[in-house]
C-alpha positions as CSV (number, residue, x, y, z in Angstrom):
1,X,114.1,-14.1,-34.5
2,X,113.5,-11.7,-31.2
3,X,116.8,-10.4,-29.8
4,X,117.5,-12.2,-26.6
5,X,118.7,-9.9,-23.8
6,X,122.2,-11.0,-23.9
7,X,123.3,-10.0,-27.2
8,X,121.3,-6.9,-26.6
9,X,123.4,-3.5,-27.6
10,X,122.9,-1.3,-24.5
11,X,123.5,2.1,-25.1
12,X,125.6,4.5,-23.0
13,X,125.7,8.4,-22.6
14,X,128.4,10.1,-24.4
15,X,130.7,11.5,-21.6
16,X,134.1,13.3,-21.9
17,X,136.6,14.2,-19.2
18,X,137.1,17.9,-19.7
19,X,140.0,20.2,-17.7
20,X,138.9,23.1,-15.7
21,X,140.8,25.0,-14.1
22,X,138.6,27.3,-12.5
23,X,136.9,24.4,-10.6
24,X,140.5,23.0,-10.2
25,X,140.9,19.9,-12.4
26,X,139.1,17.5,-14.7
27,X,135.2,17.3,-14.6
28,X,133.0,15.2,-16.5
29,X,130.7,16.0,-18.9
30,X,128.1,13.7,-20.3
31,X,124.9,13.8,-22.4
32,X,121.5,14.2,-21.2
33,X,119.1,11.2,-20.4
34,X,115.6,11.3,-23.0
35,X,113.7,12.1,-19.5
36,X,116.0,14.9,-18.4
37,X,115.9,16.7,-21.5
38,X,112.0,16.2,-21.9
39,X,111.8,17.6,-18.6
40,X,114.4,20.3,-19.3
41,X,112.4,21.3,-22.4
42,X,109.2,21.3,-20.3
43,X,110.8,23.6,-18.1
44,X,112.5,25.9,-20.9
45,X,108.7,26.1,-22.8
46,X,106.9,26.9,-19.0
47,X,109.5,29.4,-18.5
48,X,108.7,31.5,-21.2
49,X,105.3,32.3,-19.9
50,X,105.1,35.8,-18.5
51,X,105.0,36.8,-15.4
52,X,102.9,39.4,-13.8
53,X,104.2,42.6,-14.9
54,X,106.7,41.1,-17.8
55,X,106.1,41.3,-21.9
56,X,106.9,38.3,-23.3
57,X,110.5,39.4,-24.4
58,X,111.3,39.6,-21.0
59,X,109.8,36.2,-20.6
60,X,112.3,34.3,-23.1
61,X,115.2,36.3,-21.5
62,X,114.9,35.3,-18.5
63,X,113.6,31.8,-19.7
64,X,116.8,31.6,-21.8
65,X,118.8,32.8,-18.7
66,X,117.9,29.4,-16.8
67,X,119.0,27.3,-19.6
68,X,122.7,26.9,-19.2
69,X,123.0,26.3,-15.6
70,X,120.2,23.8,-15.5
71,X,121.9,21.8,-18.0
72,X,125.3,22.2,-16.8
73,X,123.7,20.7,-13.3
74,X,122.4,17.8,-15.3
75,X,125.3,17.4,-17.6
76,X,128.5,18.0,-15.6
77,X,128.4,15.3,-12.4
78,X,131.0,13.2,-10.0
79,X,132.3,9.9,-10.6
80,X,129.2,8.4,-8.8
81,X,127.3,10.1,-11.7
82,X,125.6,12.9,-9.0
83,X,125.4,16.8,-10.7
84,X,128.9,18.4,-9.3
85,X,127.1,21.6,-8.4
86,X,123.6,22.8,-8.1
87,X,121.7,25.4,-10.5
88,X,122.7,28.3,-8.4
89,X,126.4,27.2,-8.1
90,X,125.9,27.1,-11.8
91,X,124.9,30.4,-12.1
92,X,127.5,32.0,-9.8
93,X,130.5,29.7,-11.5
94,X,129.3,31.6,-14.7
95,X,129.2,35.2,-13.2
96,X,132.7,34.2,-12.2
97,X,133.7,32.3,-15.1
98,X,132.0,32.5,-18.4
99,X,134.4,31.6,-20.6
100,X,134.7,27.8,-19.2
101,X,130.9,27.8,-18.1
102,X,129.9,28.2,-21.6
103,X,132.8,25.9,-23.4
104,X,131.3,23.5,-20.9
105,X,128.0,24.3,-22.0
106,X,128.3,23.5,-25.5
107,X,130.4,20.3,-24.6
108,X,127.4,19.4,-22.7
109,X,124.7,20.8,-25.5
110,X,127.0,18.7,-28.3
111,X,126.9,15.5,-25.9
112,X,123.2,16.1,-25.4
113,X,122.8,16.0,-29.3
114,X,121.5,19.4,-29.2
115,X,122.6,22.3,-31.9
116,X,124.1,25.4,-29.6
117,X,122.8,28.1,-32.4
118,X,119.1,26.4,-32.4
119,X,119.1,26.4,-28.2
120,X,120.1,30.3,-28.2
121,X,117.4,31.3,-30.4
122,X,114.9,29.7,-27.6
C-alpha cells in the first residue's frame, strides 16, 4: 500500500543552538538543504579554475578560501531561518575570530553530513 501524506515522515535539518560570544550570545547552526550544497559544490568545483595569471595551486587556495564563509552564511541563520551574516561578514568575523568561526564551521560541516578532513583536502 502507497503511503498517504499524513502518515508521511517529513524530514527536518539537524540544527543546534551554539554560544558565541564573539557575536554576543547563542546562534543557530543547522545543516545544509540538498540544493544548497549542490550549489555550494558547484561553486567550490568552478572556483578552482584558474584565473588569468594564477597556477592551479593558487586556484584551490583561494577556491578553498571561499569555502568556510559561504557555508557559515548558509548554515548559521536567525530564528526566521534567514543567514545571520553575509559571505563578507563571514570572512571579516574569521579575520577577527577564527577560533569560533571555524568551531562553527565544523558544527555546520558535521550538520551538513560532510567530513571536515575530506572538505580541507578540496
Amino acid at each position: 500500500m502507497a503511503l498517504d501524506r499524513k502518515n508521511l515522515k517529513v524530514p527536518t535539518l539537524p540544527q543546534q543552538v551554539e554560544p558565541c560570544e564573539e557575536l554576543g550570545g547563542d546562534v543557530i547552526v543547522r545543516g545544509m538543504l540538498l540544493s544548497e550544497r549542490l550549489e555550494n559544490d558547484a561553486l567550490n568545483q568552478k572556483a578552482r579554475e584558474p584565473l588569468e595569471g594564477e597556477t592551479e595551486d593558487q586556484a584551490r587556495a583561494r577556491a578553498g578560501s571561499l569555502v568556510t564563509p559561504r557555508l557559515l552564511h548558509k548554515c548559521v541563520v536567525d530564528d526566521a531561518g534567514q543567514p545571520l551574516m553575509s559571505v563578507h561578514e563571514w570572512d571579516m568575523f574569521g579575520a577577527a575570530h577564527s577560533e569560533a568561526f571555524f568551531s562553527l564551521f565544523h558544527i555546520a560541516l558535521r550538520l551538513s553530513g560532510q567530513d571536515s578532513k575530506a572538505t580541507a583536502k578540496n
